[in-house]
Predicted model as a PDB file, atoms N, CA, C, CB and O in Angstrom, pLDDT in the B-factor column:
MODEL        1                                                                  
ATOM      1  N   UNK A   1      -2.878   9.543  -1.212  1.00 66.00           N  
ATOM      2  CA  UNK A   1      -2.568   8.143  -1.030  1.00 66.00           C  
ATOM      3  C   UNK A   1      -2.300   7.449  -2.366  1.00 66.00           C  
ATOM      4  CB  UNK A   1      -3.700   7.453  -0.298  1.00 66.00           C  
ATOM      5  O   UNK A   1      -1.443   6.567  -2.407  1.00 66.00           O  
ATOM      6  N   UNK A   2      -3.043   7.828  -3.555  1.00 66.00           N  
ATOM      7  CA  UNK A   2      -2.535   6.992  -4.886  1.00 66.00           C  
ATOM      8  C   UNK A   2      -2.570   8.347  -5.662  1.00 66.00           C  
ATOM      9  CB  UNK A   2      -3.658   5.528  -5.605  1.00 66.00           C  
ATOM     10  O   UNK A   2      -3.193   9.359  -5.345  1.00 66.00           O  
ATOM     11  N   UNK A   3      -1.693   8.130  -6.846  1.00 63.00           N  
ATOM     12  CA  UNK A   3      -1.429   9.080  -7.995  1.00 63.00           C  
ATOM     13  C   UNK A   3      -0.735   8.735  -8.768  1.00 63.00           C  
ATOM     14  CB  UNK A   3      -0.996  10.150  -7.792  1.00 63.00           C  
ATOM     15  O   UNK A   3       0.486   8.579  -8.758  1.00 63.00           O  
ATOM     16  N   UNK A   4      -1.986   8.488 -10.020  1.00 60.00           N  
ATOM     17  CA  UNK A   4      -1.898   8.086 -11.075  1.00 60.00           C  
ATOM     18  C   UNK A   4      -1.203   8.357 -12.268  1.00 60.00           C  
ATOM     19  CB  UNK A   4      -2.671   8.077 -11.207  1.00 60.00           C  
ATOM     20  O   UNK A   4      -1.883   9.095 -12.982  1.00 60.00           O  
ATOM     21  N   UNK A   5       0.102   7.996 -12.874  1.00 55.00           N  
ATOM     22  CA  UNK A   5       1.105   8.009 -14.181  1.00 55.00           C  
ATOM     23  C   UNK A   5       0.051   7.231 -15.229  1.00 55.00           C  
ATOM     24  CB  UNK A   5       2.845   7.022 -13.909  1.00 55.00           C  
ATOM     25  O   UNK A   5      -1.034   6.667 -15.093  1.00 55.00           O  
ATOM     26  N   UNK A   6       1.231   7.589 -16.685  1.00 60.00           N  
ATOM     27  CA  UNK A   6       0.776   6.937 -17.013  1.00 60.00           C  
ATOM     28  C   UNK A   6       0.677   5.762 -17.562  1.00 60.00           C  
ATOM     29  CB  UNK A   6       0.587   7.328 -17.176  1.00 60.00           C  
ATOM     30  O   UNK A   6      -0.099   5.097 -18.249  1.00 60.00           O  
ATOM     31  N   UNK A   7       2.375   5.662 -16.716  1.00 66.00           N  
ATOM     32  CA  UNK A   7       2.633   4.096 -16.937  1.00 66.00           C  
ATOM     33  C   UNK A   7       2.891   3.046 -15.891  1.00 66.00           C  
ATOM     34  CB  UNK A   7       3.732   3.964 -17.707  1.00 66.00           C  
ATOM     35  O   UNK A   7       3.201   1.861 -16.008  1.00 66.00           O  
ATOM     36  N   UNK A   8       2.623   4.001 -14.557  1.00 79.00           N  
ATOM     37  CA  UNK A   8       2.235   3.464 -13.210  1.00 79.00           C  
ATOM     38  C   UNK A   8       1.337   3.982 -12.217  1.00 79.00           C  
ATOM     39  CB  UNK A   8       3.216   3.360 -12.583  1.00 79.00           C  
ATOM     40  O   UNK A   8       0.831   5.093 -12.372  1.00 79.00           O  
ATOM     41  N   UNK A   9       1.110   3.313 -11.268  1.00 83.00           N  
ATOM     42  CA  UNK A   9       0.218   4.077 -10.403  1.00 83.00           C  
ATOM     43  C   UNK A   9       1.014   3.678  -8.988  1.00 83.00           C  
ATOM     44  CB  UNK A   9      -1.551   3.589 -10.530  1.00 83.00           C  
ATOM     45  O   UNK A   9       1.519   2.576  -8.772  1.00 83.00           O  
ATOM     46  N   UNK A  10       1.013   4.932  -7.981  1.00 87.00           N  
ATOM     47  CA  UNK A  10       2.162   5.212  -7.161  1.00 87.00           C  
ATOM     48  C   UNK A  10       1.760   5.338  -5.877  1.00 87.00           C  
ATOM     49  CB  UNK A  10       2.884   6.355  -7.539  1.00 87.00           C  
ATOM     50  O   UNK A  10       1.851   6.453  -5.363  1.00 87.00           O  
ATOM     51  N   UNK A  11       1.291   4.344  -5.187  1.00 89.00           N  
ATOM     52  CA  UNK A  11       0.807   4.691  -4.250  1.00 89.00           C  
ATOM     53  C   UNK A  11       1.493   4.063  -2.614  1.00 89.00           C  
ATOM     54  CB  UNK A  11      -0.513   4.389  -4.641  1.00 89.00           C  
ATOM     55  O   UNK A  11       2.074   2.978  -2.600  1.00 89.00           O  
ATOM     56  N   UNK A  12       1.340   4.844  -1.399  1.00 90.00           N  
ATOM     57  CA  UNK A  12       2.055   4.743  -0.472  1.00 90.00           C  
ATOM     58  C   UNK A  12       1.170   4.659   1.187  1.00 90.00           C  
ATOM     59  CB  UNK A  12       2.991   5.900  -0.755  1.00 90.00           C  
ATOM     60  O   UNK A  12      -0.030   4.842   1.393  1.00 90.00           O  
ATOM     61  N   UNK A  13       2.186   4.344   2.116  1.00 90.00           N  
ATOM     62  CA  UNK A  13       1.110   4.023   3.426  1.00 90.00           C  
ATOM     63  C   UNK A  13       1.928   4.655   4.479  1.00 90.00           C  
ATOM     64  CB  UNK A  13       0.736   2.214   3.844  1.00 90.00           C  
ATOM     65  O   UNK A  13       3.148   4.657   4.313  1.00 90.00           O  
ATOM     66  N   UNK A  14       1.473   5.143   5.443  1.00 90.00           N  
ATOM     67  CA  UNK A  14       2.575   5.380   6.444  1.00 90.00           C  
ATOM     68  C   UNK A  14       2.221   4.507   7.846  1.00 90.00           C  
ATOM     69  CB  UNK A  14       2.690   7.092   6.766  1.00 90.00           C  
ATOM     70  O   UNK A  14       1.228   3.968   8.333  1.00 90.00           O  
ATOM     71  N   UNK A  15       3.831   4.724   8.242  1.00 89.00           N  
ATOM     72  CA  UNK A  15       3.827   2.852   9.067  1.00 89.00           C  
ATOM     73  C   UNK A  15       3.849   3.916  10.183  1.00 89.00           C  
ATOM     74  CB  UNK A  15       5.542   1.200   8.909  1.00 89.00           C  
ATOM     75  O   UNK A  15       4.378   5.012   9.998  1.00 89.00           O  
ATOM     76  N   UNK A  16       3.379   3.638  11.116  1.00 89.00           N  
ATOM     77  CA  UNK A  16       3.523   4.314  12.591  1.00 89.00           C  
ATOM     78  C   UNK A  16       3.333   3.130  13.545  1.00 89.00           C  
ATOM     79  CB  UNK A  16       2.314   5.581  12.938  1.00 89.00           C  
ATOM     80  O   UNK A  16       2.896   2.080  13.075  1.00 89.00           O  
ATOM     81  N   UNK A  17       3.657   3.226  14.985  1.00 87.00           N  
ATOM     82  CA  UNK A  17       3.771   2.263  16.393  1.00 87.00           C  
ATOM     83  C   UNK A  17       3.413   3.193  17.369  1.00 87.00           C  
ATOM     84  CB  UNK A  17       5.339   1.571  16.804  1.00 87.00           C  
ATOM     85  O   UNK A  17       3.905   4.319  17.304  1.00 87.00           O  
ATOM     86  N   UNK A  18       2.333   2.793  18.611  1.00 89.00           N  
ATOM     87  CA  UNK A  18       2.255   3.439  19.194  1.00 89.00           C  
ATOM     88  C   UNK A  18       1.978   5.039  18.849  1.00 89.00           C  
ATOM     89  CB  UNK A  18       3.033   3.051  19.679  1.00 89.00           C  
ATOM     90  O   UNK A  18       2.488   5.899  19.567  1.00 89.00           O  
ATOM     91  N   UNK A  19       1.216   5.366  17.811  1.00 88.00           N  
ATOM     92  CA  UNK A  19       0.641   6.474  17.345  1.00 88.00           C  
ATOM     93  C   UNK A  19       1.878   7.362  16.977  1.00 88.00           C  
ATOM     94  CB  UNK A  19      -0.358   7.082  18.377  1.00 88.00           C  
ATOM     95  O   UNK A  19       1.518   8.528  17.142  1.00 88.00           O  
ATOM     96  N   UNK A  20       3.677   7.304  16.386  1.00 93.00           N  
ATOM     97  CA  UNK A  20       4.442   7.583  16.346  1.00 93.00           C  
ATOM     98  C   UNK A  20       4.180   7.359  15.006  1.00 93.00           C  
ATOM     99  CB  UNK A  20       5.241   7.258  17.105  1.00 93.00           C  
ATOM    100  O   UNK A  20       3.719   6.306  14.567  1.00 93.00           O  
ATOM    101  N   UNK A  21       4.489   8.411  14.297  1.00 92.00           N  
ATOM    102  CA  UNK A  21       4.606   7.463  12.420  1.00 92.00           C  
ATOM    103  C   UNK A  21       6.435   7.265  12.524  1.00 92.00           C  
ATOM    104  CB  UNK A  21       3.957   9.038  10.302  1.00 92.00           C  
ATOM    105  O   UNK A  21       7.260   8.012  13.050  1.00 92.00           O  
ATOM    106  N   UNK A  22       6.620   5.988  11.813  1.00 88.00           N  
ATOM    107  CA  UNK A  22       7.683   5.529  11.631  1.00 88.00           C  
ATOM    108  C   UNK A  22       8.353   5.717  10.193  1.00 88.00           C  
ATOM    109  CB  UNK A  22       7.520   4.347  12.010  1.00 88.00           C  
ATOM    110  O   UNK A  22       9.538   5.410  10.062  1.00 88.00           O  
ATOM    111  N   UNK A  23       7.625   6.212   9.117  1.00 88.00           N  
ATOM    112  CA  UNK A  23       8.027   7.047   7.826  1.00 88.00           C  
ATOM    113  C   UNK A  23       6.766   6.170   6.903  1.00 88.00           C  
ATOM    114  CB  UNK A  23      10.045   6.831   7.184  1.00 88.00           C  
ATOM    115  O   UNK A  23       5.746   5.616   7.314  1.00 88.00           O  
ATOM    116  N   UNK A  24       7.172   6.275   5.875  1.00 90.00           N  
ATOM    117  CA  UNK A  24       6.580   5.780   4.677  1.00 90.00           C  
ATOM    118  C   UNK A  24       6.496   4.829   3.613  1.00 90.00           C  
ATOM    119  CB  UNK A  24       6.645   6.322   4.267  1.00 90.00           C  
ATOM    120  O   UNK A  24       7.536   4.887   2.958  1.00 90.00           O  
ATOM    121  N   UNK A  25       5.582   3.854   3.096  1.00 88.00           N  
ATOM    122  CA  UNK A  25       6.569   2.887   2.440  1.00 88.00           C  
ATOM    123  C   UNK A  25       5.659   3.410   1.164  1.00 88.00           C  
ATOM    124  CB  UNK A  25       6.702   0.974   2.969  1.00 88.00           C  
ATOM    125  O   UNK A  25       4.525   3.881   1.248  1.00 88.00           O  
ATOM    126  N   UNK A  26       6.488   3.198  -0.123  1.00 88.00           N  
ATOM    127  CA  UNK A  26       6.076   3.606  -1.267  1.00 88.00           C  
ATOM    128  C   UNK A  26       6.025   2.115  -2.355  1.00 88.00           C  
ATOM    129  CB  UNK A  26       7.122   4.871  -1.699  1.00 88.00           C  
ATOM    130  O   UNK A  26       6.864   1.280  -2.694  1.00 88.00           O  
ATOM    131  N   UNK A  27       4.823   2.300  -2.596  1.00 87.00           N  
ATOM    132  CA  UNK A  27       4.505   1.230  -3.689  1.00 87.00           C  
ATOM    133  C   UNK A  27       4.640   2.085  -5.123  1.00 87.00           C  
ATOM    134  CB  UNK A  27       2.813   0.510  -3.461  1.00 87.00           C  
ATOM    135  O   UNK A  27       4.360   3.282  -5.190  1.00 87.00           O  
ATOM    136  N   UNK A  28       5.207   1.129  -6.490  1.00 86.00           N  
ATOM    137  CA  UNK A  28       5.223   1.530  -7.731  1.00 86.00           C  
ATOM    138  C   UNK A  28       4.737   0.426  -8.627  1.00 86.00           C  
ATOM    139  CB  UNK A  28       6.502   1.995  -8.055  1.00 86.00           C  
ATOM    140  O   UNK A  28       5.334  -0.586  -8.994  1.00 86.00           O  
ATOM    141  N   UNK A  29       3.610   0.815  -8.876  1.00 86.00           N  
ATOM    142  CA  UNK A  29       2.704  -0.793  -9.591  1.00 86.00           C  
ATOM    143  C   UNK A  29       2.784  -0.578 -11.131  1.00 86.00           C  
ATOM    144  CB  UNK A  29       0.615  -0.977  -9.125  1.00 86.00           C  
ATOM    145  O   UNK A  29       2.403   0.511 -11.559  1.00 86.00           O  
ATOM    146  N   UNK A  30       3.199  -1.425 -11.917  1.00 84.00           N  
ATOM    147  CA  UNK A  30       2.425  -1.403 -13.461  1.00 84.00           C  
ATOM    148  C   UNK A  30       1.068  -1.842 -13.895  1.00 84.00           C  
ATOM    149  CB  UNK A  30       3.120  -2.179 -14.319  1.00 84.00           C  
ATOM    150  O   UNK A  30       0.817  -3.021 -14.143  1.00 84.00           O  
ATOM    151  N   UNK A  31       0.318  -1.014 -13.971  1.00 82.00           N  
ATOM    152  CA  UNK A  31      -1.082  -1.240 -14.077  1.00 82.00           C  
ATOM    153  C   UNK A  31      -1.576  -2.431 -15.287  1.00 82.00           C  
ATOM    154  CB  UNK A  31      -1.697   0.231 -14.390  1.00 82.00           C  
ATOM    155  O   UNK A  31      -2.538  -3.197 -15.349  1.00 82.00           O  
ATOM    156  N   UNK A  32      -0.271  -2.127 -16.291  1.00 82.00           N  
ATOM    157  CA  UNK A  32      -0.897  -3.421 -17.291  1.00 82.00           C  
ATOM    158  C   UNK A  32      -0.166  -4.824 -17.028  1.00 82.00           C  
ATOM    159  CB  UNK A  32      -0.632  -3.067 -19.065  1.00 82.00           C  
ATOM    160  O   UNK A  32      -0.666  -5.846 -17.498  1.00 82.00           O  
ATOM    161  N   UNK A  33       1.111  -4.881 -16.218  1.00 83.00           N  
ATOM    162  CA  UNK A  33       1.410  -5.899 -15.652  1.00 83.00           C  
ATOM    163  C   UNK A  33       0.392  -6.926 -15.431  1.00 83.00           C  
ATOM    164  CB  UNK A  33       1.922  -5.547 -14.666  1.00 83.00           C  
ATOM    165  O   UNK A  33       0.206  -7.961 -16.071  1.00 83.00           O  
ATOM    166  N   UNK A  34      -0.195  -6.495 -14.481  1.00 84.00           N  
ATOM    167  CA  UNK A  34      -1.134  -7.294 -13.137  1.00 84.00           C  
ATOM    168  C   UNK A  34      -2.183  -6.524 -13.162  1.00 84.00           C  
ATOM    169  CB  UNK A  34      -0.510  -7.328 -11.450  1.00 84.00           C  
ATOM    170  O   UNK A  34      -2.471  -6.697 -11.978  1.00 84.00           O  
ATOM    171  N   UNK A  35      -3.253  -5.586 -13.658  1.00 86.00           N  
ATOM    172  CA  UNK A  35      -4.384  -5.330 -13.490  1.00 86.00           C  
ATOM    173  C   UNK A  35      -5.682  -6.336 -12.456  1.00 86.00           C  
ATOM    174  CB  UNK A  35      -4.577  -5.196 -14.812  1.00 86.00           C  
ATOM    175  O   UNK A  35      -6.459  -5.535 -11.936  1.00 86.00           O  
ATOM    176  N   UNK A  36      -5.804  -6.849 -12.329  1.00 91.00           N  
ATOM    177  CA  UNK A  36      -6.792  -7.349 -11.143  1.00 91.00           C  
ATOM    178  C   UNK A  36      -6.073  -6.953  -9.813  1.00 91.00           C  
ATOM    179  CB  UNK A  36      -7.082  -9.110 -11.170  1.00 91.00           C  
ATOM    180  O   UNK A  36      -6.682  -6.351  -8.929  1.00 91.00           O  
ATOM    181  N   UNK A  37      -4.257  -7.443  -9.652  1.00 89.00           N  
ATOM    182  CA  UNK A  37      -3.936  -7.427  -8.361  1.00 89.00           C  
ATOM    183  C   UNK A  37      -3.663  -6.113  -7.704  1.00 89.00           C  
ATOM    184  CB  UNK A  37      -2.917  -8.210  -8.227  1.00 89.00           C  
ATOM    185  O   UNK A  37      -3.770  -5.985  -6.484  1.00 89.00           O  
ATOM    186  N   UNK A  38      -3.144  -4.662  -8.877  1.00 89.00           N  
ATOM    187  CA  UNK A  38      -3.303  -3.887  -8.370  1.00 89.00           C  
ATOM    188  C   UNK A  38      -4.708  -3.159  -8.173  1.00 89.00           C  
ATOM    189  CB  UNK A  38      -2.507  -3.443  -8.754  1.00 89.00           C  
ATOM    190  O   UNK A  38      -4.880  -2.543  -7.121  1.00 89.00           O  
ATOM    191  N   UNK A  39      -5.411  -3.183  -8.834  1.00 89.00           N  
ATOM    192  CA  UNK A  39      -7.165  -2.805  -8.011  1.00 89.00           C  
ATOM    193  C   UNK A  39      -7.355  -3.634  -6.771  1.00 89.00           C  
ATOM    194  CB  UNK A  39      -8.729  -3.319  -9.103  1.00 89.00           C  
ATOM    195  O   UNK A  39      -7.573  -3.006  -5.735  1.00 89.00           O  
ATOM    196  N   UNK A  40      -7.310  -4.862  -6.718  1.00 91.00           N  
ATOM    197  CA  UNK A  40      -7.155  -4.926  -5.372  1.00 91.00           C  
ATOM    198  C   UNK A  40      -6.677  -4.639  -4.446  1.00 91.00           C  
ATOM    199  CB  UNK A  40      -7.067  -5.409  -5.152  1.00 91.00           C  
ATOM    200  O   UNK A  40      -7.234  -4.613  -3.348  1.00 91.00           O  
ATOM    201  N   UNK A  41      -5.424  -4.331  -4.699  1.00 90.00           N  
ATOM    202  CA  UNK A  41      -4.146  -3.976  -3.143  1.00 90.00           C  
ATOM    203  C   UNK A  41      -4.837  -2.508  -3.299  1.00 90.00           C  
ATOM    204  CB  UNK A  41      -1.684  -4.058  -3.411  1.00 90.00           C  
ATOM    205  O   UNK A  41      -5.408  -2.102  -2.287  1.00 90.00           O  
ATOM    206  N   UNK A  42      -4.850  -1.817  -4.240  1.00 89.00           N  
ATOM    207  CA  UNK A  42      -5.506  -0.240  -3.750  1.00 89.00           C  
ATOM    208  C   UNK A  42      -6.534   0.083  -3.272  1.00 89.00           C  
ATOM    209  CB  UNK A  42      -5.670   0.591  -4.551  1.00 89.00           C  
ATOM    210  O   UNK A  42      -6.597   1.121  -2.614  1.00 89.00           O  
ATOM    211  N   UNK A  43      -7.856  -0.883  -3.510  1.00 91.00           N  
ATOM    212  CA  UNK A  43      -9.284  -1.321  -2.631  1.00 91.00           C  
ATOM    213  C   UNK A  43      -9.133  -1.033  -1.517  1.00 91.00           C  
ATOM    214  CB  UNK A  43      -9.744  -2.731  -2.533  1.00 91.00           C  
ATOM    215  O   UNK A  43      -9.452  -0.029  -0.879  1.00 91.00           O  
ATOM    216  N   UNK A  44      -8.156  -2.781  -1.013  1.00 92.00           N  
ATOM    217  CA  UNK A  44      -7.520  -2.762   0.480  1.00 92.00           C  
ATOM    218  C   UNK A  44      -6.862  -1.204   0.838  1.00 92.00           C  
ATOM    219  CB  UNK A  44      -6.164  -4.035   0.564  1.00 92.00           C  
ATOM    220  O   UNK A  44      -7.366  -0.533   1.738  1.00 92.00           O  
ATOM    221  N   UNK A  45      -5.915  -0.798   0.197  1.00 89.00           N  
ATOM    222  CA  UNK A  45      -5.241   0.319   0.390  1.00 89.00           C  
ATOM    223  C   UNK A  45      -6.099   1.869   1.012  1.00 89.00           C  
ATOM    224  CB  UNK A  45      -4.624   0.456  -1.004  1.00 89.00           C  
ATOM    225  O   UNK A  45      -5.876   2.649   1.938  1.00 89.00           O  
ATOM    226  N   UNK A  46      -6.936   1.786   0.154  1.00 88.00           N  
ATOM    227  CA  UNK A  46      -7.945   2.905   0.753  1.00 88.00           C  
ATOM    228  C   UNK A  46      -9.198   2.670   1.144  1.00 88.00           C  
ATOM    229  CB  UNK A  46      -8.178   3.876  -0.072  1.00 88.00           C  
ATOM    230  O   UNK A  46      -9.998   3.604   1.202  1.00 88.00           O  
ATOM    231  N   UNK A  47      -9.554   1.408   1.466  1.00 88.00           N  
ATOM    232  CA  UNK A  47     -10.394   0.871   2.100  1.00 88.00           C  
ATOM    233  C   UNK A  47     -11.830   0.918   1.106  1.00 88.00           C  
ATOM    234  CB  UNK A  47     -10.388   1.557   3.471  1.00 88.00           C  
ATOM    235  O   UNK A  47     -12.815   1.011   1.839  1.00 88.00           O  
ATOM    236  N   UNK A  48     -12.139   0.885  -0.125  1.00 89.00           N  
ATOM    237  CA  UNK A  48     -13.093   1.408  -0.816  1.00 89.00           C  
ATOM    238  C   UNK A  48     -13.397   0.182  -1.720  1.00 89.00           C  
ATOM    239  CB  UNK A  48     -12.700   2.747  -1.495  1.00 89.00           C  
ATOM    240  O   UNK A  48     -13.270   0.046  -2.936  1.00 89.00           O  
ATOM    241  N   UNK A  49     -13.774  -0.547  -0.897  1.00 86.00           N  
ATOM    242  CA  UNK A  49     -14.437  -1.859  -1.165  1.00 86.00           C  
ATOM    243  C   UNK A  49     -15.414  -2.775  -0.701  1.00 86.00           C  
ATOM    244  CB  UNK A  49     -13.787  -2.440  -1.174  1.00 86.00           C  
ATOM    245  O   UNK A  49     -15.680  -2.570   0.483  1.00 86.00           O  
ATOM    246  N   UNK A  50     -16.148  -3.870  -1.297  1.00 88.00           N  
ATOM    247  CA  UNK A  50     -17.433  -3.867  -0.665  1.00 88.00           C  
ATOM    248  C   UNK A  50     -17.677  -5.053   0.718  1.00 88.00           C  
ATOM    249  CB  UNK A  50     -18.471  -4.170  -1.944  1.00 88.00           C  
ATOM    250  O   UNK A  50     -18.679  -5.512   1.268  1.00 88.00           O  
ATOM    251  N   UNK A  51     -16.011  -5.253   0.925  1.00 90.00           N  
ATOM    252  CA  UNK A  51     -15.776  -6.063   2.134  1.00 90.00           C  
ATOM    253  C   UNK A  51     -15.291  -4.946   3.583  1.00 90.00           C  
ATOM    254  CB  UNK A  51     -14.434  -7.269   1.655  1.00 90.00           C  
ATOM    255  O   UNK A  51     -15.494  -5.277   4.751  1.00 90.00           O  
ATOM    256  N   UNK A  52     -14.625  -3.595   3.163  1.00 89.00           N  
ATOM    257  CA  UNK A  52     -14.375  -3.098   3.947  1.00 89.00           C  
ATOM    258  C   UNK A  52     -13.139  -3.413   4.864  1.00 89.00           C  
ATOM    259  CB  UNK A  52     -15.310  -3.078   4.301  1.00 89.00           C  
ATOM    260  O   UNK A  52     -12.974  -3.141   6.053  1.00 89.00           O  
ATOM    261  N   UNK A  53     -12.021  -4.297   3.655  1.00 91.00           N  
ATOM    262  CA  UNK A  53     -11.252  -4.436   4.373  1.00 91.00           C  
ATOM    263  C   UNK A  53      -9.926  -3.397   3.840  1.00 91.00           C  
ATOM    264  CB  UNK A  53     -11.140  -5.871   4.495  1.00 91.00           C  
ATOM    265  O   UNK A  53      -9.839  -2.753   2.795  1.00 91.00           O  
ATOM    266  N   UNK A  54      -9.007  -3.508   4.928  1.00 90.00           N  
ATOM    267  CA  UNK A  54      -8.023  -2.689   4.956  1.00 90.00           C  
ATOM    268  C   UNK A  54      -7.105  -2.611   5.450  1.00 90.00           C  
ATOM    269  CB  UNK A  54      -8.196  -1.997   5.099  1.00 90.00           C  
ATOM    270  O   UNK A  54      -7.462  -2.909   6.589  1.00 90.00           O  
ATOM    271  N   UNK A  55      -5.795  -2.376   5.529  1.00 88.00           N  
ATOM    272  CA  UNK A  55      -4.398  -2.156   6.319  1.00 88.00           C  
ATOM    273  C   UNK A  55      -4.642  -1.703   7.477  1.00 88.00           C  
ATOM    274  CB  UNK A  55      -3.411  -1.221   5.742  1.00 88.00           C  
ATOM    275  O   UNK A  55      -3.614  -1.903   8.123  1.00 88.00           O  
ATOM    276  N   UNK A  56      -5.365  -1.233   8.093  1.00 88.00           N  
ATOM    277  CA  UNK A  56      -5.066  -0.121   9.396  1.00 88.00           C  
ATOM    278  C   UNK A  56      -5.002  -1.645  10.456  1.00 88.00           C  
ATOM    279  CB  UNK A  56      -6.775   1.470   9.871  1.00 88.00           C  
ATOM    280  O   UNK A  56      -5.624  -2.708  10.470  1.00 88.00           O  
ATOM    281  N   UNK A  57      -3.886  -1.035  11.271  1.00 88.00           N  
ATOM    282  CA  UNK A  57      -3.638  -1.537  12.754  1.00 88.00           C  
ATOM    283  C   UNK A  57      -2.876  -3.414  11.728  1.00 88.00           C  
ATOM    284  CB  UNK A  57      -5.831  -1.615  14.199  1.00 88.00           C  
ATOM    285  O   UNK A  57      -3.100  -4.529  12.197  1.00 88.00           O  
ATOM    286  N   UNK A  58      -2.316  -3.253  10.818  1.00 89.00           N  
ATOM    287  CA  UNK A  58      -2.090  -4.607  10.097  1.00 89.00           C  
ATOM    288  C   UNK A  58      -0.489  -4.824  10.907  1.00 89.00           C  
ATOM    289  CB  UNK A  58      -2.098  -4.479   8.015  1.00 89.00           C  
ATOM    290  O   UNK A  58       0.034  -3.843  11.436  1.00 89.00           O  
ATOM    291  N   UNK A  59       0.025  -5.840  10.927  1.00 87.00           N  
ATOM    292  CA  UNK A  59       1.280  -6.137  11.712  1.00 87.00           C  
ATOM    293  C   UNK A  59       2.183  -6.649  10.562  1.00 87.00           C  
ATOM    294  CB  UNK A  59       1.071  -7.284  12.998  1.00 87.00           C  
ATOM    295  O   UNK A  59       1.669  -7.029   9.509  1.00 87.00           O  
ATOM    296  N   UNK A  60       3.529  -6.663  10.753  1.00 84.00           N  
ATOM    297  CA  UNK A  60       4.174  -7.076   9.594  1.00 84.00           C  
ATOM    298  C   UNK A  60       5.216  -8.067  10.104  1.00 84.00           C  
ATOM    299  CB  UNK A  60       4.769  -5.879   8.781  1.00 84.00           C  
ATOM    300  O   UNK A  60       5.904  -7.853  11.102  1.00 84.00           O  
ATOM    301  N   UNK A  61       5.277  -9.057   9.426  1.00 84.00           N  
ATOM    302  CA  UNK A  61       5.834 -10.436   9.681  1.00 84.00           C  
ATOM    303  C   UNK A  61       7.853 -10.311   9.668  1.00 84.00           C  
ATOM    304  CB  UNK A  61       5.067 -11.591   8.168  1.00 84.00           C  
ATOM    305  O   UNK A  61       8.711 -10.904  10.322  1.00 84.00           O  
ATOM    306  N   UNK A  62       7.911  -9.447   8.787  1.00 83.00           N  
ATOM    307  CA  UNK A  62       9.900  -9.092   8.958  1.00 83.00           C  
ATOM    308  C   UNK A  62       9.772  -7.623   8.379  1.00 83.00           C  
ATOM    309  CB  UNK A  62      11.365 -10.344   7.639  1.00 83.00           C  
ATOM    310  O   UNK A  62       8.714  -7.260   7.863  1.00 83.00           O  
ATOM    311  N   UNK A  63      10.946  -6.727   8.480  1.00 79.00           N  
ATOM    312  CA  UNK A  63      11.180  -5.674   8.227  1.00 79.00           C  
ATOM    313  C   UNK A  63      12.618  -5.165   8.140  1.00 79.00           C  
ATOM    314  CB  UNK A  63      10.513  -5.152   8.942  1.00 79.00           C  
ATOM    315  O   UNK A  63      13.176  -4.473   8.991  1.00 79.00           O  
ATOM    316  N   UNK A  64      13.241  -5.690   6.765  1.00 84.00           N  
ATOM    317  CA  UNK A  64      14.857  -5.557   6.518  1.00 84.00           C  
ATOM    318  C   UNK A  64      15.061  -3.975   5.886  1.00 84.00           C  
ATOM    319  CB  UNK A  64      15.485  -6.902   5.244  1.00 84.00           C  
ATOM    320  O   UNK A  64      14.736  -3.698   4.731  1.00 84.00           O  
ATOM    321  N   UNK A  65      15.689  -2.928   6.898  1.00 80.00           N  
ATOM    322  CA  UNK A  65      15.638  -1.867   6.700  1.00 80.00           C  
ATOM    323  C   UNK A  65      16.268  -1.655   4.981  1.00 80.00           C  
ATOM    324  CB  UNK A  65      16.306  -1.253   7.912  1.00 80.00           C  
ATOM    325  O   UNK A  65      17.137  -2.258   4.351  1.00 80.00           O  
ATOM    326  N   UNK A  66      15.488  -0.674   4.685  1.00 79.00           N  
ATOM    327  CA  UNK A  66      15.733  -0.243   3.247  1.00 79.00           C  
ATOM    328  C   UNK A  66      16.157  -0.842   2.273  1.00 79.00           C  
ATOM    329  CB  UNK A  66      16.390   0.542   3.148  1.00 79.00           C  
ATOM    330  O   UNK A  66      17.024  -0.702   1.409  1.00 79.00           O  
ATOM    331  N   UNK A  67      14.926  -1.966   2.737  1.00 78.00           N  
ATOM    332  CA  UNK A  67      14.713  -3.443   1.484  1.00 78.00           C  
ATOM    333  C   UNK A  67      13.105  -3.997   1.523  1.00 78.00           C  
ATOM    334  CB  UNK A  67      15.898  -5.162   2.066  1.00 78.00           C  
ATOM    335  O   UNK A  67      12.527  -4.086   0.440  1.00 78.00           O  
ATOM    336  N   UNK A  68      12.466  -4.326   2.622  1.00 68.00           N  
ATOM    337  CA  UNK A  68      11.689  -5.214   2.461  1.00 68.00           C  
ATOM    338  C   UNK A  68      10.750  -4.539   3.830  1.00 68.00           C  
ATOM    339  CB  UNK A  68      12.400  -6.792   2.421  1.00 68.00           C  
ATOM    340  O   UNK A  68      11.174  -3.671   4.593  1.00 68.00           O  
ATOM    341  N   UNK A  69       9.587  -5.097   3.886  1.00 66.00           N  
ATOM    342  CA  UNK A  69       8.958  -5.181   5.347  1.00 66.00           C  
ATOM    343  C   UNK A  69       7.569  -6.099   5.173  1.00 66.00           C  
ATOM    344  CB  UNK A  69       8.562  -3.486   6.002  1.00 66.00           C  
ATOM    345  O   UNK A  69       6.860  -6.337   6.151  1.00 66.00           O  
TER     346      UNK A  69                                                      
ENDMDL                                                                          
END                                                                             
């Protein structure tokens, strides 16, 4: 789920409906960019945080094929 460069960290989710996976979306973060926001989105991301929150079953508001979702 994450794997670490060393001038990014690369991490990805897979979107499925109805227990169908629908493919993959790939995140590419700069860690010295934004340091707080990516430890957070990867927390959320693999759930390893002390709220326990996380993506699973999350809904997505638009989804412009092979641009955005």
């Amino acid at each position: 789920m994450i794997q670490k460069r060393m001038f990014a960290t690369k991490c990805w989710m897979e979107v499925s409906r109805d227990k169908k996976v629908l493919g993959t979306m790939t995140f590419k973060m700069f860690d010295s960019e934004c340091p707080k926001t990516i430890k957070n989105f990867k927390s959320i991301l693999t759930a390893s945080n002390k709220d326990n929150l996380h993506y699973k079953n999350s809904r997505f508001h638009r989804v412009i094929t092979d641009f955005m979702a």
